[in-house]
C-alpha positions in Angstrom: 37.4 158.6 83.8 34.3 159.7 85.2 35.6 159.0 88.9 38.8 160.9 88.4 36.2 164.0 86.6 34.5 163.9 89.9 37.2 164.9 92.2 36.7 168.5 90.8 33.0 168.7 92.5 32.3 169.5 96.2 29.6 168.4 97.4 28.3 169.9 101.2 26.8 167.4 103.3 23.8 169.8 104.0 23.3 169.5 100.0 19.8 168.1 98.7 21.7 166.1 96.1 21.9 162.2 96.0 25.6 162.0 97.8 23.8 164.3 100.8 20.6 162.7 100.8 22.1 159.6 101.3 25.1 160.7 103.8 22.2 162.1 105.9 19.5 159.7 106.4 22.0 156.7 106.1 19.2 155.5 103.6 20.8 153.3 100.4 19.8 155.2 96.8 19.3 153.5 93.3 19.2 156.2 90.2 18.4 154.0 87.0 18.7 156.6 84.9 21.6 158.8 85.8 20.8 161.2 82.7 17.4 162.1 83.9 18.2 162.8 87.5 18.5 166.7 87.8 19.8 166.8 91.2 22.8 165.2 90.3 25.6 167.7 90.1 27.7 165.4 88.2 24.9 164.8 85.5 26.8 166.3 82.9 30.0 164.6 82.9 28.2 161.6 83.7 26.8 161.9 80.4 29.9 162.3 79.0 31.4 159.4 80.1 28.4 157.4 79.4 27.2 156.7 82.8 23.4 154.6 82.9 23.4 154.1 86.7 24.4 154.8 90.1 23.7 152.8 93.4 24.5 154.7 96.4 25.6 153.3 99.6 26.4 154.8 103.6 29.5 153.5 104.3 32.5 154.5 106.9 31.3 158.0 107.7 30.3 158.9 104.1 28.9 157.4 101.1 30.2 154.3 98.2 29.2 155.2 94.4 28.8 152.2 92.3 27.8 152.8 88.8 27.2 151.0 85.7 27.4 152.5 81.8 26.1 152.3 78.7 27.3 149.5 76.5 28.0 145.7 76.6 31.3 146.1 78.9 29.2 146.3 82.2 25.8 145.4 83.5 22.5 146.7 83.0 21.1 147.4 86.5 17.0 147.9 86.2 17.1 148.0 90.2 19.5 148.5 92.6 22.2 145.7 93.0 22.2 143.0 95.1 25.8 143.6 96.9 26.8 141.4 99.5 27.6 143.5 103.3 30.9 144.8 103.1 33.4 144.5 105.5 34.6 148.4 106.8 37.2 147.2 109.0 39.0 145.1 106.6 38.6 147.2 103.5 40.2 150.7 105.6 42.6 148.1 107.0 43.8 146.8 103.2 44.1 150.5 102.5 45.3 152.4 105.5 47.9 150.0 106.4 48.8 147.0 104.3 49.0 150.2 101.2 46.5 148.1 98.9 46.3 148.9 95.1 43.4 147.6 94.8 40.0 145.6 96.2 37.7 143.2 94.9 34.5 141.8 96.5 34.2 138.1 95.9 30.6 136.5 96.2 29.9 132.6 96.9 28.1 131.3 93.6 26.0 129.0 95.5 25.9 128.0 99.8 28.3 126.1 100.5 30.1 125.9 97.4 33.9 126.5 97.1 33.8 129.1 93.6 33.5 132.9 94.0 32.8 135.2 91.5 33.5 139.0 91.8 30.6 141.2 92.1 32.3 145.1 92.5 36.3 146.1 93.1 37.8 149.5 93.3 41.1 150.2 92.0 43.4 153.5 93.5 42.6 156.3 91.2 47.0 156.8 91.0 47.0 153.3 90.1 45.0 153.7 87.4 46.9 156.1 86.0 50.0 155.0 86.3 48.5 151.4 84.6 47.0 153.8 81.5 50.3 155.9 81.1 52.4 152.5 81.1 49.9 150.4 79.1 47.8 152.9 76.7 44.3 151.0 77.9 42.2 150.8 80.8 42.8 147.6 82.2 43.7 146.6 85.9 44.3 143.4 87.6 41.2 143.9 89.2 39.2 144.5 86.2 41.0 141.3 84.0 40.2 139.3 88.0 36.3 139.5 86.9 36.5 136.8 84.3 37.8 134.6 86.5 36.4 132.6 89.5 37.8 133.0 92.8 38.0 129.0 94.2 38.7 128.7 98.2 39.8 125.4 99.9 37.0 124.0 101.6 39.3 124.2 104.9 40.1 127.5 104.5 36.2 128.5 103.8 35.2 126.6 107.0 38.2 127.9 109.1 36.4 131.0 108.3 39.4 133.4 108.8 41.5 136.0 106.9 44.6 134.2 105.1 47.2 135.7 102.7 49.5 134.7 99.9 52.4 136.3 100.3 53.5 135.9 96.4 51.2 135.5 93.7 52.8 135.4 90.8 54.6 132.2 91.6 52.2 130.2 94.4 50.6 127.4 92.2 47.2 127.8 94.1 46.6 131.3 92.2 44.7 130.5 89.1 46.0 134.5 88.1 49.3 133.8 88.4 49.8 135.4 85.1 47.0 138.5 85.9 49.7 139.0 89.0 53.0 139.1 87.0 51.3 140.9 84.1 50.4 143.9 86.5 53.1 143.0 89.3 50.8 141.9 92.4 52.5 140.4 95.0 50.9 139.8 98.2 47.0 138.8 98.2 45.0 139.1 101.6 41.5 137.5 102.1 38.8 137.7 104.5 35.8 136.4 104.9 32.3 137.7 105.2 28.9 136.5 104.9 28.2 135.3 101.9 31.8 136.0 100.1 35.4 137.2 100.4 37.0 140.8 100.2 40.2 140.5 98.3 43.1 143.3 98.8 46.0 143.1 96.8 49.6 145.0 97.2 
């Protein structure tokens, strides 16, 4: 993939490229078309994997890639994304300690209404490749999650707190119960932000 590709580059934070630019002035960056941007040190294998477009993002002392490509599979970004805030603290959290596979960011349809739908999610680069050598495709819970809406309890929405489900693939109130027992996710941990939800699962 073009993100595993990537780890071969280094890129010094006193660079001029997009990754420095934005690391620097703390600035977000949209490049629409990643094949005409020369100061992209990645251009060529970003062609390769059929990259269109990046939007770059400061986030937790350095910077968050999101990217769309060429084809009908993702979407076609004329200007840079609309991404809800996301929430640091809990994302490192979901990572560092509670050893998430994988996160999705989960954005409210319409204010006040109880349906989510995900808008961007990162999956562990070693969990990707473990999914590909054991299933021969590209797929991830994460990835199948997007054609699916995320529904919260009114309650829970208005208590307005981080909640959990300790077993996915057998609590009824999991509409991917069988998402969770085709790529064995247990534990799901929600919490709120404005405007959405940030979903890690284990």
């Amino acid at each position: 993939s073009f993100a595993e590709a990537g780890k071969d580059f280094q890129l010094p934070q006193d660079g001029s490229g997009p990754i420095a630019t934005v690391y620097a002035t703390l600035d977000p960056m949209f490049i629409a078309d990643v094949g005409a941007c020369d100061q992209l040190k990645r251009k060529e294998i970003a062609n390769h994997f059929g990259i269109a477009s990046m939007s770059l993002i400061p986030f937790a002392g350095g910077v968050l890639e999101l990217g769309t490509s060429h084809g009908a599979e993702t979407a076609d970004w004329s200007e840079a994304p609309d991404l809800p805030s996301i929430p640091v603290s809990a994302l490192q959290h979901g990572f560092d300690k509670e050893s998430a596979a994988y996160a999705i960011l989960w954005r409210q349809d319409r204010p006040d209404g109880d349906d989510f739908t995900a808008v961007a999610s990162f999956v562990l680069p070693e969990r990707q490749r473990a999914l590909r050598n054991k299933r021969g495709d590209d797929e991830t819970f994460a990835s199948k999650s997007k054609s699916y809406k995320l529904v919260v309890d009114p309650l829970r929405r208005r208590w307005g707190r981080p909640f959990s489900i300790a077993d996915a693939k057998s609590d009824a109130s999991v509409n991917r119960q069988a998402l969770a027992k085709e790529f064995d996710i247990d534990r799901l941990i929600f919490t709120p932000f404005r405007g959405g939800y940030l979903e890690c699962g284990i």
